[in-house]
C-alpha positions as CSV (number, residue, x, y, z in Angstrom):
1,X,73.6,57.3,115.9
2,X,75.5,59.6,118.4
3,X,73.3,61.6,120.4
4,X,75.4,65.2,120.0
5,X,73.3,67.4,122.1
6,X,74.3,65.6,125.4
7,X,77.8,65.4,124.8
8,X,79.7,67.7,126.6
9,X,81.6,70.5,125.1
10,X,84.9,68.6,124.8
11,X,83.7,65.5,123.7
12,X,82.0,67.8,120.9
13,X,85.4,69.4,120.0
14,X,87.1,66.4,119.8
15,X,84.5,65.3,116.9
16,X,85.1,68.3,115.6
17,X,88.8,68.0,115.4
18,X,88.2,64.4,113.9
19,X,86.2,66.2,111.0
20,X,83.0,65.3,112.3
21,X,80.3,68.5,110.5
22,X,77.1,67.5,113.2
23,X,79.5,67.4,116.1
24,X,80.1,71.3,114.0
25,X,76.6,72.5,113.9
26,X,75.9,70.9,117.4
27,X,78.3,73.6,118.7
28,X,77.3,76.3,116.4
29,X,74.0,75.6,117.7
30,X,75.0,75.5,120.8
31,X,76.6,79.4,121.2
32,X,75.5,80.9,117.7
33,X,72.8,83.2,119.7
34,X,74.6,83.9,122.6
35,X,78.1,84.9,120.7
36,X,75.3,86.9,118.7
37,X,74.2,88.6,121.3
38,X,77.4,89.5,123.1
39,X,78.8,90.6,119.1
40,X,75.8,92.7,118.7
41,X,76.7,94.8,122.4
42,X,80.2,95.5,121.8
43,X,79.7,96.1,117.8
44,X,76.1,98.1,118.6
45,X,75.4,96.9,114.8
46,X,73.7,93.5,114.3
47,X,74.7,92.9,110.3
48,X,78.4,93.3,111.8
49,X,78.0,91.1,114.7
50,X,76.6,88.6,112.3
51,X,79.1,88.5,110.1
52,X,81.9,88.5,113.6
53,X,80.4,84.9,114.1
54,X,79.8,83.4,110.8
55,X,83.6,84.2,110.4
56,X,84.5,82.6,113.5
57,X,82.7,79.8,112.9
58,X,84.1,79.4,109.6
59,X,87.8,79.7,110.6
60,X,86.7,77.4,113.7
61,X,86.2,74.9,110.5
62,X,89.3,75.7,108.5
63,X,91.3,75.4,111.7
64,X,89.8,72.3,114.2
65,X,92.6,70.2,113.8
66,X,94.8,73.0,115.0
67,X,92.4,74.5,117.7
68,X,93.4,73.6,121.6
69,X,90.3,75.0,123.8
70,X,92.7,75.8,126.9
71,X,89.5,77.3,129.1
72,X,86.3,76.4,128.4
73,X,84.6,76.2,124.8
74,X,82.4,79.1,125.7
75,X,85.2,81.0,126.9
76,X,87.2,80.1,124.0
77,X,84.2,81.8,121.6
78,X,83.8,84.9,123.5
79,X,87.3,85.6,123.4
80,X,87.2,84.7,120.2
81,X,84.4,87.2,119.2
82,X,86.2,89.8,121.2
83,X,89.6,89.7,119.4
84,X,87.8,89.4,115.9
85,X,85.9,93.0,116.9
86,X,88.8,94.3,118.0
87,X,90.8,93.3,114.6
88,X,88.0,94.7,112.5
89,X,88.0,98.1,114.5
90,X,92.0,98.3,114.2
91,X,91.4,97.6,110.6
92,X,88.6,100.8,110.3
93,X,90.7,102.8,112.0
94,X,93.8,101.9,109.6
95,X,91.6,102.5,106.7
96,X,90.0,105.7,107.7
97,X,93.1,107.1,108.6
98,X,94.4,105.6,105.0
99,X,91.3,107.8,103.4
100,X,92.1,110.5,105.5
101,X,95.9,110.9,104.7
102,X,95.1,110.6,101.0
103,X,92.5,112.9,100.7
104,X,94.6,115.5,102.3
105,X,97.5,114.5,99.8
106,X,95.2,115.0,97.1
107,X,93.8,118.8,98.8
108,X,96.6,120.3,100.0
109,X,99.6,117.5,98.5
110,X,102.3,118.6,96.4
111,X,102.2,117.8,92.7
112,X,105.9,118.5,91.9
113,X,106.2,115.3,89.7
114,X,103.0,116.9,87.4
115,X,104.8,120.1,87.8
116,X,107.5,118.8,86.6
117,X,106.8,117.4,84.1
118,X,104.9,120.1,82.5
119,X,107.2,122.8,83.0
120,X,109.8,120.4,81.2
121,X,107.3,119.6,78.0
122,X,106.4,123.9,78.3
123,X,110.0,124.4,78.2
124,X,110.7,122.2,75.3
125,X,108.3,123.4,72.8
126,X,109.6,127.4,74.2
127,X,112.7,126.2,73.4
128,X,112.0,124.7,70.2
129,X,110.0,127.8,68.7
130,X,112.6,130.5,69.5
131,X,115.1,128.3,68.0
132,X,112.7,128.7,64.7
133,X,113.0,132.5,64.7
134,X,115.3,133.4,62.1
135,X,119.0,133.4,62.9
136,X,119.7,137.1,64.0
137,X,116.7,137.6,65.7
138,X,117.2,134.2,67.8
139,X,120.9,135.5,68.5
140,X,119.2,138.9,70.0
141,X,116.5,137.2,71.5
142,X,118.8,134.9,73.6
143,X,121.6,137.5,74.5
144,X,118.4,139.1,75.8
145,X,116.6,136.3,77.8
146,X,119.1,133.7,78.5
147,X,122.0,136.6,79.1
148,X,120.3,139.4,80.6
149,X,122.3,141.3,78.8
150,X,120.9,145.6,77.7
151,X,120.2,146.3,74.8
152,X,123.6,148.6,74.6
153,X,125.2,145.5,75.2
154,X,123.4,143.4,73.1
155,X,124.5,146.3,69.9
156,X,127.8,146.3,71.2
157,X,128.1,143.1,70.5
158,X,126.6,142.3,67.7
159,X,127.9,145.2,66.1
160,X,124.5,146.5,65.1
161,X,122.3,149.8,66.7
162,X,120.2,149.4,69.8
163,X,116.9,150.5,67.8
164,X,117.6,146.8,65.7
165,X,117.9,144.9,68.9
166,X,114.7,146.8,70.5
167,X,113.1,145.7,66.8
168,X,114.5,141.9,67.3
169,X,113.1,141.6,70.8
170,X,109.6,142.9,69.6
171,X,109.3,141.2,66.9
172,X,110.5,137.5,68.4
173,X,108.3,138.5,71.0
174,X,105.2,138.8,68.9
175,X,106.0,135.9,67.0
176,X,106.8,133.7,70.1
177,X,102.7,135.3,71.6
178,X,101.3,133.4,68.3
179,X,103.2,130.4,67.9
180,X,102.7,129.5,71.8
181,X,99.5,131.2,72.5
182,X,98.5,132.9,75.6
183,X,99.8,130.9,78.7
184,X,102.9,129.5,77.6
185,X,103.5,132.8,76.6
186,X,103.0,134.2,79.8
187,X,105.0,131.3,81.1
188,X,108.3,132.1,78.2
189,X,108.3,135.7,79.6
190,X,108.4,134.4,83.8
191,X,111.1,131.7,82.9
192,X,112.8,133.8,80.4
């Protein structure tokens, strides 16, 4: 049975890069409360700096065949801790910006697709209840709206007196209030 608490730290890692789980735990025993206790001064929050080494730890795992200490093993993990707090606060800042930028989209953002989209379904059912006016009136109603043209010009055109048109504009107008009710009324006489 292999004595691991009086290898040295690269004799451990080569166990470790051989697969070897007590030559693991030997060196997670080995820096787990010291890596803590580094994590918990430059995070100032201990669930986080818990959670900094159990990840390093576990990637040390996923990775060992891979892993080449360079310095020593110690330095290796406090680096290590280091970049991983640095990654997660690069990460809160990404998402709080994220949150930030969306919120003010949804405040102050422009909603010109919704817009859209409802002035296009507004204007087809305007559109499709002054074409159910009857004939003449729709022809008045139009020359008036779409045209812009008086109502002199309107009679002059039609061939018929300017009290009829001022009649036909009422009375589409009336009928146009009920069939689209309040709002899209309002909204026929902006547009129209």
């Amino acid at each position: 049975m292999i004595a691991y608490n009086s290898l040295s730290d690269i004799e451990i890692t080569d166990l470790i890069k051989s697969g070897d789980q007590m030559a693991f735990t030997e060196i997670y025993n080995r820096f787990k409360g010291l890596l803590y206790i580094y994590a918990c001064k430059i995070t100032k929050d201990e669930d986080i700096a818990e959670d900094l080494i159990q990840e390093l730890f576990v990637s040390i795992w996923d990775r060992r065949q891979l892993i080449n200490f360079n310095t020593s093993v110690a330095s290796y993990l406090y680096s290590a801790v280091r970049y991983r707090f640095f990654d997660l606060v690069d990460k809160q800042k990404v998402r709080a910006d994220y949150i930030t930028a969306l919120q003010t989209f949804l405040d102050q953002g422009d909603h010109s697709t919704d817009n859209y989209i409802f002035e296009k379904e507004l204007s087809l059912i305007i559109e499709k209840e002054i074409s159910n006016l009857p004939s003449k009136m729709r022809k008045v109603f139009l020359l008036s709206r779409k045209e812009n043209l008086s109502n002199k010009d309107i009679a002059q055109r039609l061939n018929i007196s300017e009290k009829t048109v001022k009649n036909q504009i009422s009375t589409s107008l009336k009928i146009l209030r009920v069939k689209l009710g309040l709002v899209s009324f309002l909204l026929l006489l902006i547009y129209y």
